[in-house]
C-alpha positions as CSV (number, residue, x, y, z in Angstrom):
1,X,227.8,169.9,348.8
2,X,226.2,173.0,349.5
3,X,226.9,175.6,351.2
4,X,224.8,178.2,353.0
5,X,226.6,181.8,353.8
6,X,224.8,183.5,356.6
7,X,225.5,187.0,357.7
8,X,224.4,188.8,361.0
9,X,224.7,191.9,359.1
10,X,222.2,193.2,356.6
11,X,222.9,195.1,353.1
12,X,221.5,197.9,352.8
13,X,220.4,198.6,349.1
14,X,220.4,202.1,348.0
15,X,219.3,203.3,344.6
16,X,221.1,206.5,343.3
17,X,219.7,209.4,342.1
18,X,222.0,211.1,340.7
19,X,222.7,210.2,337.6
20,X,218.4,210.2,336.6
21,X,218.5,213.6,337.7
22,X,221.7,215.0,335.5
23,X,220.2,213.2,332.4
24,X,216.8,215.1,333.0
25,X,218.3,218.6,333.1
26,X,220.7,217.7,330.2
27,X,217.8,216.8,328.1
28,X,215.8,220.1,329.7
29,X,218.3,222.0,328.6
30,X,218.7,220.3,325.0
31,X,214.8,221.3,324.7
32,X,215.2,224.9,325.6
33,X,218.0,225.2,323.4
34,X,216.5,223.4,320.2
35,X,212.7,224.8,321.0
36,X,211.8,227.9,318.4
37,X,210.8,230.9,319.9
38,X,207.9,232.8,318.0
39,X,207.8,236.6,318.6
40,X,204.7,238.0,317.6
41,X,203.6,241.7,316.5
42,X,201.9,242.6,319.5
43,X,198.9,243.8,317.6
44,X,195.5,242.5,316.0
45,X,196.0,242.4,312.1
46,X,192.8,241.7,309.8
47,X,194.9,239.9,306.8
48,X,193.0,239.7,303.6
49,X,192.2,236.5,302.1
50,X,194.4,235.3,299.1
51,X,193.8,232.4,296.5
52,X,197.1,230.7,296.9
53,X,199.1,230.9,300.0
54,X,202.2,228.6,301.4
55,X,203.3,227.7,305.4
56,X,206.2,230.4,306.2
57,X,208.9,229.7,308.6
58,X,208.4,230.4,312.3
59,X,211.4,232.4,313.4
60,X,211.1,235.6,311.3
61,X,210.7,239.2,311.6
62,X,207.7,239.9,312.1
63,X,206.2,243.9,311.1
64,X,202.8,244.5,311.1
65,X,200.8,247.5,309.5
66,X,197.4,248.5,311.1
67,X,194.2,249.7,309.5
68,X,195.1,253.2,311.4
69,X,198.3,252.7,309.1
70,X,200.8,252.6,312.7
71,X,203.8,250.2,311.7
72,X,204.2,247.8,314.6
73,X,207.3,245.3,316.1
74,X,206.9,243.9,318.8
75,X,204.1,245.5,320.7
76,X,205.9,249.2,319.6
77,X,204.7,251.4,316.8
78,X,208.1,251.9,314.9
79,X,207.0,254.1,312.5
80,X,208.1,253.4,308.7
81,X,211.7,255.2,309.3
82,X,212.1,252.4,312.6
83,X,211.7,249.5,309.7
84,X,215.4,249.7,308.3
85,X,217.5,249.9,311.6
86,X,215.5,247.1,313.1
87,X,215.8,244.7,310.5
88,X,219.7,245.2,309.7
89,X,220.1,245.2,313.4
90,X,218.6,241.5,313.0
91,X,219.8,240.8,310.3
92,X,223.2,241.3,311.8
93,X,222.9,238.0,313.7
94,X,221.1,235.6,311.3
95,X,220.0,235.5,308.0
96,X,215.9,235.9,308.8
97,X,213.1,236.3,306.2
98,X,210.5,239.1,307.2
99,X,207.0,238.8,307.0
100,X,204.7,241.9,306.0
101,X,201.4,241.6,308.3
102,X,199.3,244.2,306.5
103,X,195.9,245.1,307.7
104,X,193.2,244.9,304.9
105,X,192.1,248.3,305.5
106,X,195.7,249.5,305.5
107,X,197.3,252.1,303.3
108,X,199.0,250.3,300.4
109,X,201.6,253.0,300.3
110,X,202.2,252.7,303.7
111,X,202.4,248.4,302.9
112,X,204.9,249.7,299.2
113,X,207.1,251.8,301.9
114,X,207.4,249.2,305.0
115,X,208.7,246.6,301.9
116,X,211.0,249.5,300.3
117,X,212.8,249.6,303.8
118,X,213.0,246.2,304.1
119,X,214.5,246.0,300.9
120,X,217.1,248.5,301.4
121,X,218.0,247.0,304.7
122,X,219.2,244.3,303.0
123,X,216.6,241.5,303.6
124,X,216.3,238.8,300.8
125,X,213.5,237.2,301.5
126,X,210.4,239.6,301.8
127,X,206.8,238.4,302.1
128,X,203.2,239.3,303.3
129,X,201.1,237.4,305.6
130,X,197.4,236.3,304.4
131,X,194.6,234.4,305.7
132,X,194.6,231.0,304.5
């Protein structure tokens, strides 16, 4: 025997929301979190070419030296005394490599001083940016 259940009164159905819209903002906030942020020199560096070269990492520090021999972080000229604070100063917070991007019609002296400094600010990984 079957039986048929009627009702005068109709369900509503209602989807919720909420819990779609707390999973997307976790998972925006896990992806600002985890995403790399690359700080660049602020400047236009002709790099000489080189015969071997290998991929750096992305979050480094970043110095650049000019053709007019101006040393350069973030968008400021720093001067060669500037290198040493700035780097222990980040240096402070994580262990970074810095990355030497010398114009081609740079000083090498100016390039031999901006590595001294980083040096005696304690960096341990030091290295110079090339064209591929």
């Amino acid at each position: 025997m079957l039986r048929k259940l009627h009702s005068n009164e109709r369900d509503d159905v209602e989807i919720n929301l909420s819990p779609m819209i707390d999973m997307v903002f976790i998972l925006l906030i896990f992806f600002i979190v985890t995403t790399v942020f690359v700080e660049e020199t602020g400047v236009e560096v002709n790099k000489p070419e080189a015969a071997a070269s290998i991929q750096l990492e992305k979050n480094s520090i970043l110095i650049a030296v000019t053709k007019e021999n101006k040393v350069i972080y973030g968008g400021r000229d720093i001067g060669i005394s500037g290198v040493s604070p700035i780097i222990k100063r980040l240096l402070l917070q994580e262990d970074l490599p810095v990355i030497i991007q010398a114009d081609e019609g740079s000083n090498h002296g100016i390039f031999a001083r901006v590595y001294g400094e980083a040096k005696l600010a304690g960096a341990k990984k030091i290295n110079f940016s090339t064209k591929r």
